[in-house]
N, C-alpha and C positions, 0 to 999 in steps of 0.2 A: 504494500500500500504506500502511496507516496501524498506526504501534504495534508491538508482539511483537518476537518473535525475527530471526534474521536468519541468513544462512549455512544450516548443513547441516539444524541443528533447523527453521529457516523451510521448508526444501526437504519438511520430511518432516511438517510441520504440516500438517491439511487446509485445503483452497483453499475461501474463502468471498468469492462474489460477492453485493455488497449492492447492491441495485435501488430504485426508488420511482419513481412518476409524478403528474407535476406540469399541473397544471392551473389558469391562473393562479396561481403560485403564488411567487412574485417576493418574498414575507413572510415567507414559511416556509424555503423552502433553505438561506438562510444555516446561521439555526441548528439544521439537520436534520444538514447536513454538517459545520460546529463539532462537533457530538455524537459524531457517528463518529469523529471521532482520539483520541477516549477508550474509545469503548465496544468494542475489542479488535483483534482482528489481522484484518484484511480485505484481501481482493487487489486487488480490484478494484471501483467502483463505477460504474454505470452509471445516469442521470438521463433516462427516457424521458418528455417533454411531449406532450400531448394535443392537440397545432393549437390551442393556447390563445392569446390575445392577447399574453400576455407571457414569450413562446418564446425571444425574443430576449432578453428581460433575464433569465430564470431561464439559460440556455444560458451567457451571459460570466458567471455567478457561479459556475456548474459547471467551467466551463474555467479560470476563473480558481482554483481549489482544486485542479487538476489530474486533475480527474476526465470520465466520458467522457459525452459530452451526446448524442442522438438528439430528434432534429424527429419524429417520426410526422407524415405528410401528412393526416390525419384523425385526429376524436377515435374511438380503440378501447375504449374503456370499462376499468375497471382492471385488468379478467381480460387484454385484448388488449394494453395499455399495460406492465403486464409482461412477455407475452410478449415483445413488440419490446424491450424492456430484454434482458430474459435472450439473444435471439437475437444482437441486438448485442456480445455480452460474448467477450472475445479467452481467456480461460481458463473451462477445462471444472471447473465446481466442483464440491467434493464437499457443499457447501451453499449453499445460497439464500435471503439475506434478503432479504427482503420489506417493508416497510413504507411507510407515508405519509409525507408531505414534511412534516407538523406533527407528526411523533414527535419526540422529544425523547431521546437515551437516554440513560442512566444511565452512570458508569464501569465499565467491565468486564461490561456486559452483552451485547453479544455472544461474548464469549469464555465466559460462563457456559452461555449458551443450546449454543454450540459443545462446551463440558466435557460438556454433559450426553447430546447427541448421539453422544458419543462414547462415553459412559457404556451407554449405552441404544440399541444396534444396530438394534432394531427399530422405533423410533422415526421417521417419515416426517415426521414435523414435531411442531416444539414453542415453545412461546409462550411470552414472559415474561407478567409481573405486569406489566399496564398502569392505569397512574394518570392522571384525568382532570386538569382543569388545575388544580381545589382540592385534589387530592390523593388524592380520594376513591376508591377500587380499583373501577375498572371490571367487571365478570363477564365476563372475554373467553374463557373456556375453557368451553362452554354443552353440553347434550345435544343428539342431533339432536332436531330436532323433530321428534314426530308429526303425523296428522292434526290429531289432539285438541288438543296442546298450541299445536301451530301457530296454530288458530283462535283457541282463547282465550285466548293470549297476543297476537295480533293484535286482538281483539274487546278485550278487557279492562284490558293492558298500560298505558294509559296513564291511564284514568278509575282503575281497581284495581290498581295496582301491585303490592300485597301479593298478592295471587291466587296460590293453590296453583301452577293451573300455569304462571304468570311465575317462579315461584320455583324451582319445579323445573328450567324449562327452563334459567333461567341460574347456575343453581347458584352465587348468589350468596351462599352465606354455604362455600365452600369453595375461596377463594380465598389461601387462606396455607400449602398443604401441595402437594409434588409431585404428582400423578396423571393419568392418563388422562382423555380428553374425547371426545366425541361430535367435538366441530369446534372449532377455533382462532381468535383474528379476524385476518382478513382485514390488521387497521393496522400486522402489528408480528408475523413468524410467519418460522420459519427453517426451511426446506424442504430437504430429505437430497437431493444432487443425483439421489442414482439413483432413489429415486420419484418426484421430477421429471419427471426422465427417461422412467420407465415409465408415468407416469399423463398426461405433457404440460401440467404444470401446471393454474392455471386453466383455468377452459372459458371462452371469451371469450363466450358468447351469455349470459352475464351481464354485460351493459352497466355495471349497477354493483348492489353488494350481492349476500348471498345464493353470490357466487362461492368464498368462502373456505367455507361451510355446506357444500356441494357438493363441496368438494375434501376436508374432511375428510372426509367419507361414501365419496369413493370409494377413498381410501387405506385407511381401513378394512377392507372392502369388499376391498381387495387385499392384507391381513395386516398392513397398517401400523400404528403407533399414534401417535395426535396427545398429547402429549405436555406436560401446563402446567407450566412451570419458573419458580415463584415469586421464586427467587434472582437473577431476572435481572428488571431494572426500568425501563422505560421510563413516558414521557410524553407523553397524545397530548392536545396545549393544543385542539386544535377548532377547528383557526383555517385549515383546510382550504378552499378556494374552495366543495367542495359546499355551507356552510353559508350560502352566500351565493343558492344556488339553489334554496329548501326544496321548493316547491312543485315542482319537478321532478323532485327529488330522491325525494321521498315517491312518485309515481310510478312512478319505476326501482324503489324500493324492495317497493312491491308489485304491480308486471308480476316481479318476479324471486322475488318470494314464489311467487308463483304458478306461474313455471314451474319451480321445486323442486318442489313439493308434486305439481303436478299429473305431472313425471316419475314421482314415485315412487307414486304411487298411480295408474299408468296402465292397469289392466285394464279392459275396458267396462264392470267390473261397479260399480265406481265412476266411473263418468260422475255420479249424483247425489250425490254428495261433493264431486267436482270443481265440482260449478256453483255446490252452498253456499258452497266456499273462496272462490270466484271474484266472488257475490255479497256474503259478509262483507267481501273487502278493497276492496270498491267502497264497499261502506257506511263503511268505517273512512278510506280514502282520500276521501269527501265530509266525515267528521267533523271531520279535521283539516287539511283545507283551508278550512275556512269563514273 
């Protein structure tokens, strides 16, 4: 347990179990777990690694912080990676953080993110304000994407960043006021144990990316609402092992575009939508692998 109350107020505070998974990632836990004796009242922490190389040295800096390490026998990708996180965990939370091992978080930002959970019943998850490593406010609280947006934000995104529908999609200039979101990211997101519970988390057939997209659709989708909670401020430095693996990465990145898009626009009648999506992130995935 790190921080808060204690005795009868601790008893009656809700129970938040904080998760992440590591993959090579020996650089970052340190001060991922530093971070959490400030950033509010937590029960329990739970550090699931990916059958990474450096299992063994991220595991003795987890055990040595007193918190609870899990080997996964194979890598599950980060939807499966927390699950074994969350399954491993000895109390039944009434929320679930989530984030990466190169978050960085703020004082008193989980306890903010948790005020506001609490504030906001209906709320199935809700995200701080994450800041990259110069400081600059990420867009992590985005709409779902459509067909449309999907494509040309995938097509466009990165030659045309200004592009209407990159801008829309990530609704990046409305990142300093509370409100509602299509989807939350994935890095840094605090999950209401009983939609959890009800939805099962991540879908793990998202190896990686896209899995966090998917979970806010389907919370929604079950009455829930994903929730951006500005007041609460974390830091994700990018110092993550996938950035070590671009070309693979980009990959996952769009086989997992794809099988979003192509779920959700799954009637015969777009099969020729399905093969343009399918055909553009080939062509986007040869542009920025070259």
């Amino acid at each position: 347990m790190t921080g808060g109350p204690t005795g009868d107020a601790a008893s009656a505070a809700p129970r938040v179990l904080a998760v992440t998974v590591t993959y090579n990632s020996a650089d970052t836990i340190g001060p991922f777990l530093s971070s959490l004796a400030t950033a509010g009242r937590i029960d329990e922490v739970v550090v699931a690694d990916n059958a990474s190389a450096e299992a063994a040295e991220v595991g003795a800096a987890v055990t040595a912080a007193g918190y609870r390490f899990v080997e996964l026998p194979e890598n599950e990708g980060y939807g499966g990676g927390v699950r074994g996180a969350v399954d491993a965990a000895l109390v039944e939370p009434d929320y679930v953080l989530v984030a990466n091992p190169d978050v960085i978080f703020s004082p008193g930002a989980v306890d903010a993110l948790v005020a506001a959970g609490q504030q906001l019943p209906s709320a199935g998850s809700l995200g701080p304000k994450i800041l990259d490593a110069d400081g600059t406010v990420y867009p992590s609280a985005r709409r779902l994407p459509s067909l449309r947006t999907g494509v040309a934000h995938a097509l466009f995104g990165r030659l045309w960043p200004s592009n209407p529908w990159t801008v829309r999609y990530r609704a990046e200039r409305e990142t300093e006021t509370r409100r509602d979101a299509g989807w939350l990211s994935g890095a840094c997101l605090l999950i209401r144990g009983e939609a959890y519970r009800e939805l099962g988390g991540f879908d793990p057939g998202y190896f990686m990316y896209f899995e966090d997209v998917d979970l806010g659709d389907r919370l929604g989708k079950a009455g829930w609402r994903n929730v951006y909670v500005p007041e609460a401020v974390v830091t994700h430095t990018g110092a993550h092992s996938t950035s070590r693996e671009r070309k693979r990465m980009e990959k996952a990145h769009h086989d997992s575009a794809y099988r979003y898009l192509s779920r959700k626009y799954s009637p015969w009648y777009f099969a020729p939508l399905r093969l343009a999506v399918r055909l553009g992130l080939w062509g986007r995935l040869w542009w920025v692998s070259r």
